[in-house]
C-alpha positions in Angstrom: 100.6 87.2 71.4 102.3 90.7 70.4 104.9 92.3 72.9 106.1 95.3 72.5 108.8 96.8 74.8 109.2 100.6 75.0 112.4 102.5 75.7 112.1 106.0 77.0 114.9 108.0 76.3 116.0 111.4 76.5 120.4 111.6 75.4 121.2 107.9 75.9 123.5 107.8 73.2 126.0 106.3 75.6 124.1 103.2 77.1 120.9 103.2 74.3 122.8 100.3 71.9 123.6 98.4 74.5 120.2 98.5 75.9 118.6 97.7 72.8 121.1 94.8 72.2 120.1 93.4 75.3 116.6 93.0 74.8 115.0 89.4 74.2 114.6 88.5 70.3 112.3 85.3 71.4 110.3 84.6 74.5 108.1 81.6 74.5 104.6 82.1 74.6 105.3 85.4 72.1 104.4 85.2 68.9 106.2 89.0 67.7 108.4 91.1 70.0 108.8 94.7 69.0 110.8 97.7 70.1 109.5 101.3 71.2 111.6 104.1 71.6 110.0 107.3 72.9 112.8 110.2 72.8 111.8 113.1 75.1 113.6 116.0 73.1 116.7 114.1 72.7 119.5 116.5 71.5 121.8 113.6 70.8 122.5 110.8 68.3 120.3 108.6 70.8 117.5 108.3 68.0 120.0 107.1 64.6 121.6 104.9 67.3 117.5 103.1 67.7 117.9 103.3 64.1 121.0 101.4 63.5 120.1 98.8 66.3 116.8 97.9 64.9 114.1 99.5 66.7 110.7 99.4 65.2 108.8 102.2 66.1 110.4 105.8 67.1 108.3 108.4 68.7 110.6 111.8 68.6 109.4 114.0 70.3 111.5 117.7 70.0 110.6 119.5 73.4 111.4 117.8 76.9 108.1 116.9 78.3 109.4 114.8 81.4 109.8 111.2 82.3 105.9 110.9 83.3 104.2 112.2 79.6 106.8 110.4 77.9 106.0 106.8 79.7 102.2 107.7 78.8 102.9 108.4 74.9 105.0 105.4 74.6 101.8 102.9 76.2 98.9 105.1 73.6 101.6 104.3 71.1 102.3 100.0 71.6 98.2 99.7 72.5 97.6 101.6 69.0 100.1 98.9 67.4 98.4 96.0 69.0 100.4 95.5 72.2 99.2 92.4 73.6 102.0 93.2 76.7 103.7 96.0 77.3 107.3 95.9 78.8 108.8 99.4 80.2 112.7 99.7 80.3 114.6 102.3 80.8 117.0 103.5 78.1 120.1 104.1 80.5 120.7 100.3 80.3 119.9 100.1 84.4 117.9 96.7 83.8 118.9 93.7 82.3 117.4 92.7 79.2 117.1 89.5 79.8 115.5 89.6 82.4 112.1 90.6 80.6 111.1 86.7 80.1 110.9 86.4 83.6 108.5 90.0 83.7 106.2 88.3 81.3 106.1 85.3 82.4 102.9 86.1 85.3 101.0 87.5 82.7 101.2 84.6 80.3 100.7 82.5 82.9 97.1 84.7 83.5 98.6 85.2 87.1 99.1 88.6 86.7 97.8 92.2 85.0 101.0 94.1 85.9 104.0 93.0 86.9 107.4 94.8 88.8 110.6 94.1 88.8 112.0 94.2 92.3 115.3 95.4 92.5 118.4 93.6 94.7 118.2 97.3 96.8 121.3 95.7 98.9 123.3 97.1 96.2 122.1 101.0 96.7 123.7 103.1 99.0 122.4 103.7 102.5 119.7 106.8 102.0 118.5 105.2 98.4 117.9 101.8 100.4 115.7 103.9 103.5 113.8 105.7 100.8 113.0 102.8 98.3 111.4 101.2 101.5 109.8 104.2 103.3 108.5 105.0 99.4 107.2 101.1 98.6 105.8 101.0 102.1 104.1 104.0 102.1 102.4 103.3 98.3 101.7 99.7 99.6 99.4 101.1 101.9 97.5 103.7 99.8 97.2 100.8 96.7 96.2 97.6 99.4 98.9 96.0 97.4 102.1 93.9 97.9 104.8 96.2 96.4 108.1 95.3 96.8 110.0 97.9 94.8 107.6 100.8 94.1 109.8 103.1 92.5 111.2 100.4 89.8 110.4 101.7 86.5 111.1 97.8 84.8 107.8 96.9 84.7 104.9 94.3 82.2 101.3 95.2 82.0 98.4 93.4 79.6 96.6 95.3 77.5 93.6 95.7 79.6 95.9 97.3 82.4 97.6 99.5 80.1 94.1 100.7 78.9 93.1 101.8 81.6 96.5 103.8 82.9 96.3 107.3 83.7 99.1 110.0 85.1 98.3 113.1 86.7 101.8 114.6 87.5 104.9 115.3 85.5 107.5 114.0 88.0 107.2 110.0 87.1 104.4 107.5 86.6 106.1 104.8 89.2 104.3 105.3 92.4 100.8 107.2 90.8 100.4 103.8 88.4 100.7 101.5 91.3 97.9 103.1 93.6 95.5 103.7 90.7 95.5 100.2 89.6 95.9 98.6 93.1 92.4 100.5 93.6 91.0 99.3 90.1 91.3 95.8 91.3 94.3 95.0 89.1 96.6 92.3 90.1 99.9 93.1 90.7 102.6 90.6 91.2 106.6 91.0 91.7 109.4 89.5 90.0 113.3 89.3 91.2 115.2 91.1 88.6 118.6 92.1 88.0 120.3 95.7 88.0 123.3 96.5 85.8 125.8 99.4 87.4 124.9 102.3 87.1 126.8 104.5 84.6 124.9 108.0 85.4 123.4 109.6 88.1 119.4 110.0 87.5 118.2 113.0 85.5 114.3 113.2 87.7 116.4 114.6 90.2 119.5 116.2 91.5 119.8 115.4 95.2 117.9 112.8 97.7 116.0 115.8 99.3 114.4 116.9 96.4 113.7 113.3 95.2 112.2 112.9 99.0 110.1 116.0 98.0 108.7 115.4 94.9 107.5 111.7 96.0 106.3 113.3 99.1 104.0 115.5 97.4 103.0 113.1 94.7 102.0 110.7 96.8 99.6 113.5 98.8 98.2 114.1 95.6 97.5 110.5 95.0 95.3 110.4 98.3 93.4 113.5 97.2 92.9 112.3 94.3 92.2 108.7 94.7 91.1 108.9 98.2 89.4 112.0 98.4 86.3 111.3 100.7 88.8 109.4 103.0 91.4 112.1 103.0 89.3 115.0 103.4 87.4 113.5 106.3 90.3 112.2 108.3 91.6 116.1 108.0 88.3 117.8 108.4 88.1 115.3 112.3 91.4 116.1 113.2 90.9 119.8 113.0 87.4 119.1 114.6 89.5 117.1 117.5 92.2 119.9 118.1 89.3 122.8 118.5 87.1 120.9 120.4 90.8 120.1 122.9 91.3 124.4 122.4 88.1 125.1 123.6 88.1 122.9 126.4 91.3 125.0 127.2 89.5 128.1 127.1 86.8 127.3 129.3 89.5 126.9 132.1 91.4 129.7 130.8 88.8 132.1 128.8 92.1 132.8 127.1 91.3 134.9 123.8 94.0 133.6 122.5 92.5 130.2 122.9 89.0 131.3 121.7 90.2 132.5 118.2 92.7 129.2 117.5 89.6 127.5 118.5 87.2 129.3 116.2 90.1 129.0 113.6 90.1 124.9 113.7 86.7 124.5 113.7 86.3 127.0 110.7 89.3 124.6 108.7 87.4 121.3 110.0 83.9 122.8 108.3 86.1 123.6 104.8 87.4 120.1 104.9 83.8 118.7 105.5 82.6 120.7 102.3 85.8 119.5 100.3 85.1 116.0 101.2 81.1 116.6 99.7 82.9 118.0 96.2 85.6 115.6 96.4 83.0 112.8 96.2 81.3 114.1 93.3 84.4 115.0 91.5 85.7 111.7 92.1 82.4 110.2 90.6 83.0 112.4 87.7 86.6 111.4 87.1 85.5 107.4 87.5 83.0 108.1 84.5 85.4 109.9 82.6 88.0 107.2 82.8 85.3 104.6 81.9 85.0 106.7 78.8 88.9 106.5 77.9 89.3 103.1 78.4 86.0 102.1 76.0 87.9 104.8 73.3 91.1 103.0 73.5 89.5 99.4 73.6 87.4 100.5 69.9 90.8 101.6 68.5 
């Protein structure tokens, strides 16, 4: 049983060593235990520091590509080494190392596909608490999953999960990974971990709103794109609903005003209907195509 845990990284020369010195040398039930790191464009010493601390495999990448692309080369990378489990830590040293035995643990025990590690959020300020459980609640929905801690990036997957991962943002691969295997079927399970203090503020993004933002409109993407016959048809009846309350208005009114806001919503309820009849055929499209991926990574 191979794990390999990747580290992605972008100017962690400051915490970087002490991550990678934190990271479990044995596990039981692991035969090897490798290192990743993925720099995204470091500028820093970050990648002689993996160097000098013994990490195995360095991807270096020289152009910032964002937290999301950088998660999905790292996962191509460990399943082209043989990752029997993958582990995902960040290279800030917010996670405890030690911590990953416990990550593994469901999946050796065949309990689990992919495994998070839920936070003690009692330690995060006010707004960070609201958001991590509007966010978690909000993805635990969309994935018919138990999430505890959506946004946690400490996570384990099996081989077989990790084949079958796909991101289709650039923002972060946290809440997008959860729904798309919650909806293949893959069994997710949480595990209590702990949180070192935090010695920088995160670089995804530089205020709560825009963090609120950016999940906002990643999660509305995941419903389009996971959900699409769903989504499209609870908007398409909606607009059908408010047109059909317009018109009734005009006929007691025979407002114009009324007659073209009704015309309007019924015309927006008719493109949803036709998005919804694509949507389902694109969706069918992107299933096959994903079948395809996963049978060209399992013959590598």
């Amino acid at each position: 049983m191979k794990l390999i845990i990747q580290i992605p990284c972008y100017n962690e020369e400051e915490n970087l060593a002490k991550t990678i010195n934190n990271l479990p040398k044995k596990i039981k039930g692991i035969d090897e235990i490798e290192y990743l790191l993925i720099s995204d464009g470091s500028t820093d010493k970050s990648v002689e520091i993996a160097k000098k601390n013994g990490v195995h495999h360095i991807l270096d990448f020289k152009v910032n590509r964002g937290l999301a692309k950088t998660f999905m080369s790292g996962i191509k990378e460990a399943l082209s080494l043989g990752a029997d489990i993958i582990v995902n830590i960040d290279g800030d040293n917010q996670y405890c190392g030690a911590d990953i035995a416990k990550l593994v643990k469901p999946i050796l025990d065949n309990k689990a596909d992919m495994v998070i590690g839920e936070r003690q959020i009692e330690k995060f300020s006010f707004i960070k608490r609201v958001l991590q459980r509007l966010g978690s609640f909000v993805v635990r929905k969309i994935s018919h999953t138990d999430v505890k801690d959506a946004p946690s990036g400490f996570r384990a997957y099996t081989r077989e999960c990790a084949m079958k991962l796909n991101i289709y943002n650039n923002f972060t691969y946290t809440l997008e990974t959860i729904v798309q295997m919650g909806r293949c079927n893959q069994r997710i399970e949480n595990v209590k971990i702990r949180s070192n203090i935090t010695t920088r503020k995160s670089r995804l993004f530089k205020n709560s709103l825009e963090y609120i933002l950016k999940s906002m409109i990643n999660v509305l993407k995941a419903f389009f794109i996971y959900m699409p016959m769903k989504t499209f048809f609870t908007l398409g009846t909606i607009f059908f609903i408010i047109s059909a309350i317009i018109g009734i208005i005009y006929l007691f009114t025979q407002s114009m005003c009324a007659m073209i806001w009704c015309a309007v919503m019924f015309l927006i309820s008719v493109i949803s209907y036709l998005f919804m009849i694509n949507s389902n055929i694109l969706y069918a499209n992107r299933v096959l195509l994903e079948d395809i991926q996963y049978n060209n990574r399992r013959n590598v």
